[in-house]
DOTORNU-248778 format. One record per atom (N, C-alpha, C, CB): residue in one letter; atom name; y, x, z. Coordinates in nm, 3 decimals, always signed. Each point is the difference from the previous one (the first is absolute). Glycine has a CB too. Layout:
BEGIN
   martor   marse         y         x         z
        A      CA         Y         X         Z
...
END
This chain:
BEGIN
   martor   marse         y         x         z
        X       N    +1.415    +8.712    -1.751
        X      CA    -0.107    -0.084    -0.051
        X       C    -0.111    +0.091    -0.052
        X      CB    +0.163    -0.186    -0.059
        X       N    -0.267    +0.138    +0.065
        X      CA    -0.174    +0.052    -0.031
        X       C    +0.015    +0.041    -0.159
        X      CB    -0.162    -0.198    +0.181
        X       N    +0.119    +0.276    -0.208
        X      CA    -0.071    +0.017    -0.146
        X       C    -0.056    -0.167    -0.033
        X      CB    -0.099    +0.301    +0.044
        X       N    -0.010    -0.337    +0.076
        X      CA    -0.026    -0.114    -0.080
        X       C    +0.032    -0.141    +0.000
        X      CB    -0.131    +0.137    -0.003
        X       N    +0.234    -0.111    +0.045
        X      CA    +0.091    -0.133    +0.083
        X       C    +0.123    -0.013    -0.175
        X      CB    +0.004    +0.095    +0.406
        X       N    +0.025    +0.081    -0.435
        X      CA    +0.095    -0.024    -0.098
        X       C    -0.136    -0.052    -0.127
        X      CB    +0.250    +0.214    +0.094
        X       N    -0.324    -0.155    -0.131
        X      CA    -0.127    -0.082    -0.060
        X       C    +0.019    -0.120    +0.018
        X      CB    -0.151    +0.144    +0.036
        X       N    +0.131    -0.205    +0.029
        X      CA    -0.026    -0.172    +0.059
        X       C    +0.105    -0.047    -0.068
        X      CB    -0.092    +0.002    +0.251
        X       N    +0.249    +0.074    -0.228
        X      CA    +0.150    -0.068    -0.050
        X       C    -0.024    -0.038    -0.161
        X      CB    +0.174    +0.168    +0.178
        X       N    -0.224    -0.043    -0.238
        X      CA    +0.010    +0.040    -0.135
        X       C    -0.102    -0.081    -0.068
        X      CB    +0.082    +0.232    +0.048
        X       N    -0.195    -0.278    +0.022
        X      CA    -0.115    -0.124    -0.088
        X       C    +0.085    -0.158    -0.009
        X      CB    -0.271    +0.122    +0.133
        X       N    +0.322    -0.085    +0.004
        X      CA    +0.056    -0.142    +0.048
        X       C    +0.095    -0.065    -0.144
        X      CB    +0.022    +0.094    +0.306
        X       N    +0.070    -0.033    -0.409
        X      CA    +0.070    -0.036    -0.087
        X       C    -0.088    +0.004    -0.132
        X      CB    +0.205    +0.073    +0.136
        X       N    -0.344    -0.045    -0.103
        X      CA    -0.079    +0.047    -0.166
        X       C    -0.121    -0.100    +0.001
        X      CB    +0.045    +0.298    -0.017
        X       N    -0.040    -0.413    +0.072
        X      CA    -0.096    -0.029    +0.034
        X       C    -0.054    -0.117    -0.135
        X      CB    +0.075    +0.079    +0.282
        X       N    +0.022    -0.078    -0.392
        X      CA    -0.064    -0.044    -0.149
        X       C    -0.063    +0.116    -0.034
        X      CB    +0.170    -0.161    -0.093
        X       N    -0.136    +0.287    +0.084
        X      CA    -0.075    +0.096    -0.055
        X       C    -0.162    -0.004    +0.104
        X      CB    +0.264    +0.159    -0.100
        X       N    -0.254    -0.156    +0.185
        X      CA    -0.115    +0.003    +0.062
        X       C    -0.147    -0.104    +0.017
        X      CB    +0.198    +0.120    +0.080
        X       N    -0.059    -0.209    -0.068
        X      CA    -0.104    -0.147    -0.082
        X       C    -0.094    +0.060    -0.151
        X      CB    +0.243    -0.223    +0.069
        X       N    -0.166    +0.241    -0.139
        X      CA    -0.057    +0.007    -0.125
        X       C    -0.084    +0.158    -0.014
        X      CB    +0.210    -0.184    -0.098
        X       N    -0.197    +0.251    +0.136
        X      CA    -0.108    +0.094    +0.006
        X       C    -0.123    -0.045    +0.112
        X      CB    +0.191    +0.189    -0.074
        X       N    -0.206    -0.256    +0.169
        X      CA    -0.096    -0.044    +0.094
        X       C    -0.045    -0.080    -0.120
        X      CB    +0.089    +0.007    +0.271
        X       N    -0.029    -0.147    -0.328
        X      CA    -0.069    -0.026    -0.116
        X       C    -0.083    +0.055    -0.143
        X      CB    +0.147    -0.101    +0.120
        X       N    -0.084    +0.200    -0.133
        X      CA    -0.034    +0.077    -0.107
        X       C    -0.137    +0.066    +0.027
        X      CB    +0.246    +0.033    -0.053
        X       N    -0.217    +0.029    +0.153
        X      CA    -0.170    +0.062    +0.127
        X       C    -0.098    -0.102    -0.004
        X      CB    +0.127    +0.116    +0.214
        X       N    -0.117    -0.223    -0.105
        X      CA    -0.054    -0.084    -0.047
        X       C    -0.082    -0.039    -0.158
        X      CB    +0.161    -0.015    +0.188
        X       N    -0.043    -0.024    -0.304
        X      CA    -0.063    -0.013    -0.124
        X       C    -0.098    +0.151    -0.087
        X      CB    +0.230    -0.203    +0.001
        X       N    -0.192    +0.318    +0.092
        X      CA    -0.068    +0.100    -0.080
        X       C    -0.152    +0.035    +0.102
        X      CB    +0.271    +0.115    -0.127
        X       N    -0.277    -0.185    +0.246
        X      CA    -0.087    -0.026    +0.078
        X       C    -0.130    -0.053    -0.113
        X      CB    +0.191    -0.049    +0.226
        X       N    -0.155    -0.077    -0.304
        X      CA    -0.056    -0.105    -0.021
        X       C    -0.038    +0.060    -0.124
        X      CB    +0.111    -0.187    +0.135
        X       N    -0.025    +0.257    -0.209
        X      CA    -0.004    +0.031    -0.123
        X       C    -0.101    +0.148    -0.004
        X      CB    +0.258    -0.138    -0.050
        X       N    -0.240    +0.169    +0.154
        X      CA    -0.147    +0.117    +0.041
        X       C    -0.129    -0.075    +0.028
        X      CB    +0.151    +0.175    +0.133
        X       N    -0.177    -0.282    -0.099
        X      CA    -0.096    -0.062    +0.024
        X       C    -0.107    -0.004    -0.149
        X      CB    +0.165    -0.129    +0.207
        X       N    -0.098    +0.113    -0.280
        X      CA    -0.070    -0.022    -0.174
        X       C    -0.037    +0.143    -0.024
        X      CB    +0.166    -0.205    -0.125
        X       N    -0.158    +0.318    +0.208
        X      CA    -0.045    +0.129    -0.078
        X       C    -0.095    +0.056    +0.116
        X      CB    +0.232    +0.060    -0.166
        X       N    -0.171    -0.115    +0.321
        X      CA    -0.093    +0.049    +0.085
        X       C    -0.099    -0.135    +0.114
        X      CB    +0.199    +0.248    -0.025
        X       N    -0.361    -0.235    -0.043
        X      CA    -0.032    -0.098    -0.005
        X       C    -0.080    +0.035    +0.150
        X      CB    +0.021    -0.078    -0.286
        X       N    -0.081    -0.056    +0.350
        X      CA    -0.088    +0.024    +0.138
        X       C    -0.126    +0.044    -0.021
        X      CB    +0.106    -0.165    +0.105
        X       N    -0.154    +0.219    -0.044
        X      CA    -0.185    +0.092    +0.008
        X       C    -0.081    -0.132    -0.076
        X      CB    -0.015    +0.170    +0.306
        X       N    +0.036    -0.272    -0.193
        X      CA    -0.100    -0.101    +0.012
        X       C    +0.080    -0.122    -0.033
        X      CB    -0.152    +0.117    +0.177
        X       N    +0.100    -0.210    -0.206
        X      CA    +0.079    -0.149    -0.012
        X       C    -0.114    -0.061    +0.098
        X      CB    +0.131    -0.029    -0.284
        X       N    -0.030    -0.062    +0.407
        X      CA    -0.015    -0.045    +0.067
        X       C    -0.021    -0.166    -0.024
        X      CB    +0.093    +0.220    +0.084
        X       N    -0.014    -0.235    -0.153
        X      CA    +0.092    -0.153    +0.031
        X       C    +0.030    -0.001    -0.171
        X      CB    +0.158    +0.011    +0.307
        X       N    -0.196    -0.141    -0.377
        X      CA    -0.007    -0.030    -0.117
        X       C    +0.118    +0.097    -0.072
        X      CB    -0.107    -0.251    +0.062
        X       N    +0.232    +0.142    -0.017
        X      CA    +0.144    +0.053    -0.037
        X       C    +0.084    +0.115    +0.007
        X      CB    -0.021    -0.171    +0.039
        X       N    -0.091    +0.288    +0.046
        X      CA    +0.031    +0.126    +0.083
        X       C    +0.033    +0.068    -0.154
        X      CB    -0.178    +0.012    +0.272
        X       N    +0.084    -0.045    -0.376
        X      CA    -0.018    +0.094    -0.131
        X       C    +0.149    -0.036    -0.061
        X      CB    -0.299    -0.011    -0.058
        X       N    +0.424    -0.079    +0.034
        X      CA    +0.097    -0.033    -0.078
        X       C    +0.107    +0.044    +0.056
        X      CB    -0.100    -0.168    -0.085
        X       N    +0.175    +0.246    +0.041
        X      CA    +0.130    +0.111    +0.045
        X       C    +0.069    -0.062    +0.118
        X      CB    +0.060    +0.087    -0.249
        X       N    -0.003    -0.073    +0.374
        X      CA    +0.156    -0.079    +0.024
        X       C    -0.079    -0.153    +0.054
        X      CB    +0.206    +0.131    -0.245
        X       N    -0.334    -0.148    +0.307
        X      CA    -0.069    -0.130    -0.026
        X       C    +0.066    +0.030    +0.205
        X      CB    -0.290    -0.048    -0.294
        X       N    +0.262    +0.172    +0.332
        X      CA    +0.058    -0.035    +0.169
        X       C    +0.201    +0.012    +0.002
        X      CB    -0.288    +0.158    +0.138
        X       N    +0.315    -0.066    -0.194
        X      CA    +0.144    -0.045    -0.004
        X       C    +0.037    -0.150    -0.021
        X      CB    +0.026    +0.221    -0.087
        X       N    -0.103    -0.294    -0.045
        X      CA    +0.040    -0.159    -0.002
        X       C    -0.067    -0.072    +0.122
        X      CB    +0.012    -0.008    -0.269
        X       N    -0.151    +0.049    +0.321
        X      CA    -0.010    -0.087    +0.107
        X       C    +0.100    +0.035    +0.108
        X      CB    -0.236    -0.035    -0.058
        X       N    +0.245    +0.109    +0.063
        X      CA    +0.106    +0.011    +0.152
        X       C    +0.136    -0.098    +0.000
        X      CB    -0.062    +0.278    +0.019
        X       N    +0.133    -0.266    -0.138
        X      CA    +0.118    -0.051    -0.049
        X       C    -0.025    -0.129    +0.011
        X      CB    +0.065    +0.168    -0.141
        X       N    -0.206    -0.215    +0.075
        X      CA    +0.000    -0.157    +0.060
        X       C    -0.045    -0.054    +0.121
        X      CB    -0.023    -0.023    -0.194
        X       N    -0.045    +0.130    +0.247
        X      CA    +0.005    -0.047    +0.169
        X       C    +0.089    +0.027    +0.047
        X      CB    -0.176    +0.017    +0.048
        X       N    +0.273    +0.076    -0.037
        X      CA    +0.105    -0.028    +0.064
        X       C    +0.060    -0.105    -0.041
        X      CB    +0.014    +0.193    +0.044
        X       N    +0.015    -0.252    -0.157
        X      CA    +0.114    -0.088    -0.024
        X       C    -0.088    -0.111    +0.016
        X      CB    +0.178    +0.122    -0.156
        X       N    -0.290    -0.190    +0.188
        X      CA    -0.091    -0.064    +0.045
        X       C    +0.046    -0.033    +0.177
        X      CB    -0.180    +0.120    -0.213
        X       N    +0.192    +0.002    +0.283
        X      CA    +0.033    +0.001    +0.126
        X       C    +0.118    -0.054    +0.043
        X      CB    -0.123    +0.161    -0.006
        X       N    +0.220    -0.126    -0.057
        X      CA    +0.160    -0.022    -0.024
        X       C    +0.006    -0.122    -0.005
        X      CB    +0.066    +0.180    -0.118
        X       N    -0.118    -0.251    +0.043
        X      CA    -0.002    -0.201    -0.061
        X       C    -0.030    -0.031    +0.135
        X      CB    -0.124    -0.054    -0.277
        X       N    -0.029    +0.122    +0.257
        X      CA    -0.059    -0.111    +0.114
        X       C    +0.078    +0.022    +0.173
        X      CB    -0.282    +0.014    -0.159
        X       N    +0.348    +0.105    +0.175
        X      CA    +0.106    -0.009    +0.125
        X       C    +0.077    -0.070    -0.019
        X      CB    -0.007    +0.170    +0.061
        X       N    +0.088    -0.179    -0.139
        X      CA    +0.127    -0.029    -0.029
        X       C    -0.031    -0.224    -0.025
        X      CB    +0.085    +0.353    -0.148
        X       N    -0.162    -0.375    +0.065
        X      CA    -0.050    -0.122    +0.000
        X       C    -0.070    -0.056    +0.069
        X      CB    +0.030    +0.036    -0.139
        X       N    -0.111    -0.011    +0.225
        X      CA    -0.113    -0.011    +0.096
        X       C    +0.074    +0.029    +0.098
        X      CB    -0.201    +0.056    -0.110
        X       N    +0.194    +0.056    +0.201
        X      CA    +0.002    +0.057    +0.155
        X       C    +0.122    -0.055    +0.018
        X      CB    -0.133    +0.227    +0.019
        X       N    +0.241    -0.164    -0.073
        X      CA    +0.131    +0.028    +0.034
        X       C    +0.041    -0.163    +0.064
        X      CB    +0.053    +0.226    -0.211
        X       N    -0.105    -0.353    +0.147
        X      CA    +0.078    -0.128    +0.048
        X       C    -0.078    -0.045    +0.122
        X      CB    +0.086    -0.081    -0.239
        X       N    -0.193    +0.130    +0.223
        X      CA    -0.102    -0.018    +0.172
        X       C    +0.056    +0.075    +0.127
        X      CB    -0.232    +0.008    -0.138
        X       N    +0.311    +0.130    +0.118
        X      CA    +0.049    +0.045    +0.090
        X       C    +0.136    -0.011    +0.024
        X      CB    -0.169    +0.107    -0.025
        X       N    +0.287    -0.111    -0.043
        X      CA    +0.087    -0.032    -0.055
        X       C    +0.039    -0.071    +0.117
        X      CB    -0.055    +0.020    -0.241
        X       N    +0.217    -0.021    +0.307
        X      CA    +0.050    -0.113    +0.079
        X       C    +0.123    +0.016    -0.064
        X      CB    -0.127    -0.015    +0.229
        X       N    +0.211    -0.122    -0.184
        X      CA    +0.083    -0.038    -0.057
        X       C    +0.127    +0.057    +0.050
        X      CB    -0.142    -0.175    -0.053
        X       N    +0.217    +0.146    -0.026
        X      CA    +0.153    +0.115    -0.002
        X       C    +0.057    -0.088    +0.143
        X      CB    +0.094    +0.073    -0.339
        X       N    -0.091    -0.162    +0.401
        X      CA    +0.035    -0.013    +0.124
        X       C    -0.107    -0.002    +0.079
        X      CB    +0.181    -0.098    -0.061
        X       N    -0.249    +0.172    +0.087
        X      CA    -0.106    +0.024    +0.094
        X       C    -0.020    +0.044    +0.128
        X      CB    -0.035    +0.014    -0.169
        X       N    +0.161    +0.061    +0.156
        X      CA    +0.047    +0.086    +0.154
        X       C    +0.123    -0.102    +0.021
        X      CB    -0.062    +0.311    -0.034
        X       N    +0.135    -0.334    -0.041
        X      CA    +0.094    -0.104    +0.094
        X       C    -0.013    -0.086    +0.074
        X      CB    +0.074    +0.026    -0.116
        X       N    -0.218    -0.105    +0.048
        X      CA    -0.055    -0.122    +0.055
        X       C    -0.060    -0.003    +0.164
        X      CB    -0.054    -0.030    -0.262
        X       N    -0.020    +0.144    +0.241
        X      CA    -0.086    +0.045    +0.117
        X       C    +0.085    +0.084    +0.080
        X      CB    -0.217    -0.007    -0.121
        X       N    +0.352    +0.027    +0.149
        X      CA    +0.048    +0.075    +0.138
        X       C    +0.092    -0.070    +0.051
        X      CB    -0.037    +0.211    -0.061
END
Protein backbone atom coordinates (compact mmCIF):
# COMPACT_ATOMS: atom_id res chain seq x y z
CA UNK A 1 0.00 0.00 0.00
CA UNK A 2 0.92 3.86 -0.96
CA UNK A 3 2.24 6.18 1.64
CA UNK A 4 -0.94 7.86 0.74
CA UNK A 5 -3.40 5.25 0.55
CA UNK A 6 -2.03 4.32 4.34
CA UNK A 7 -2.82 8.31 4.93
CA UNK A 8 -6.33 7.92 3.51
CA UNK A 9 -6.71 4.59 6.11
CA UNK A 10 -5.48 6.70 9.07
CA UNK A 11 -8.02 10.03 8.42
CA UNK A 12 -10.61 7.52 7.64
CA UNK A 13 -11.04 6.61 11.75
CA UNK A 14 -10.29 10.51 12.85
CA UNK A 15 -12.73 12.03 11.12
CA UNK A 16 -14.38 13.89 14.58
CA UNK A 17 -11.01 15.27 15.05
CA UNK A 18 -10.98 16.62 11.64
CA UNK A 19 -14.39 17.83 11.62
CA UNK A 20 -13.58 19.98 14.43
CA UNK A 21 -10.40 21.50 13.43
CA UNK A 22 -11.94 22.32 9.70
CA UNK A 23 -14.43 24.04 12.10
CA UNK A 24 -12.15 25.66 14.27
CA UNK A 25 -10.24 27.12 10.80
CA UNK A 26 -13.17 28.13 9.65
CA UNK A 27 -14.12 30.06 13.12
CA UNK A 28 -10.47 31.56 13.27
CA UNK A 29 -11.07 32.50 9.52
CA UNK A 30 -13.94 34.73 10.79
CA UNK A 31 -12.36 35.72 13.89
CA UNK A 32 -9.39 37.23 11.65
CA UNK A 33 -11.84 39.11 9.79
CA UNK A 34 -12.30 41.78 12.90
CA UNK A 35 -8.46 42.57 12.78
CA UNK A 36 -7.93 42.21 9.02
CA UNK A 37 -10.14 44.67 7.39
CA UNK A 38 -10.86 45.22 3.23
CA UNK A 39 -8.98 48.28 1.28
CA UNK A 40 -12.33 49.49 0.13
CA UNK A 41 -15.98 48.80 1.22
CA UNK A 42 -17.91 47.82 -1.51
CA UNK A 43 -21.25 46.70 -0.33
CA UNK A 44 -22.90 48.34 2.83
CA UNK A 45 -22.48 45.11 5.05
CA UNK A 46 -18.87 44.37 3.52
CA UNK A 47 -17.64 46.75 6.71
CA UNK A 48 -19.22 44.07 9.75
CA UNK A 49 -16.87 41.03 10.58
CA UNK A 50 -18.10 37.34 9.36
CA UNK A 51 -21.10 39.42 7.34
CA UNK A 52 -19.86 36.80 4.03
CA UNK A 53 -19.27 33.70 6.15
CA UNK A 54 -23.10 34.32 7.52
CA UNK A 55 -24.26 35.07 4.05
CA UNK A 56 -23.02 32.00 2.57
CA UNK A 57 -24.40 29.77 5.47
CA UNK A 58 -27.73 31.22 4.70
CA UNK A 59 -27.64 30.74 1.13
CA UNK A 60 -26.69 27.59 1.28
CA UNK A 61 -29.22 26.48 3.73
CA UNK A 62 -31.66 28.70 1.63
CA UNK A 63 -30.71 26.30 -1.35
CA UNK A 64 -31.10 23.09 0.64
CA UNK A 65 -35.06 24.09 1.68
CA UNK A 66 -35.79 25.30 -1.42
CA UNK A 67 -34.43 21.71 -3.19
CA UNK A 68 -35.50 19.66 -0.85
CA UNK A 69 -39.21 21.52 -0.57
CA UNK A 70 -39.61 22.83 -3.97
CA UNK A 71 -37.59 20.76 -6.77
CA UNK A 72 -37.21 17.51 -5.21
CA UNK A 73 -41.39 16.66 -5.39
CA UNK A 74 -41.51 18.08 -9.13
CA UNK A 75 -38.90 15.59 -10.11
CA UNK A 76 -39.37 12.92 -7.76
CA UNK A 77 -41.18 9.52 -9.08
CA UNK A 78 -42.76 7.21 -7.17
CA UNK A 79 -41.31 4.14 -5.36
CA UNK A 80 -43.18 1.86 -7.95
CA UNK A 81 -42.21 3.56 -10.94
CA UNK A 82 -40.12 1.06 -12.71
CA UNK A 83 -42.39 -1.76 -11.85
CA UNK A 84 -45.26 -0.13 -13.33
CA UNK A 85 -43.69 0.77 -16.61
CA UNK A 86 -41.86 -2.68 -17.68
Amino acid sequence: MSLFGMLLNWLRGKTCILAALFFLALAGLVGANVFIRPHEVEFVYDAYPGFWALFGLVGGLAMVIIMKKIVQPMISRGDDYYERNS
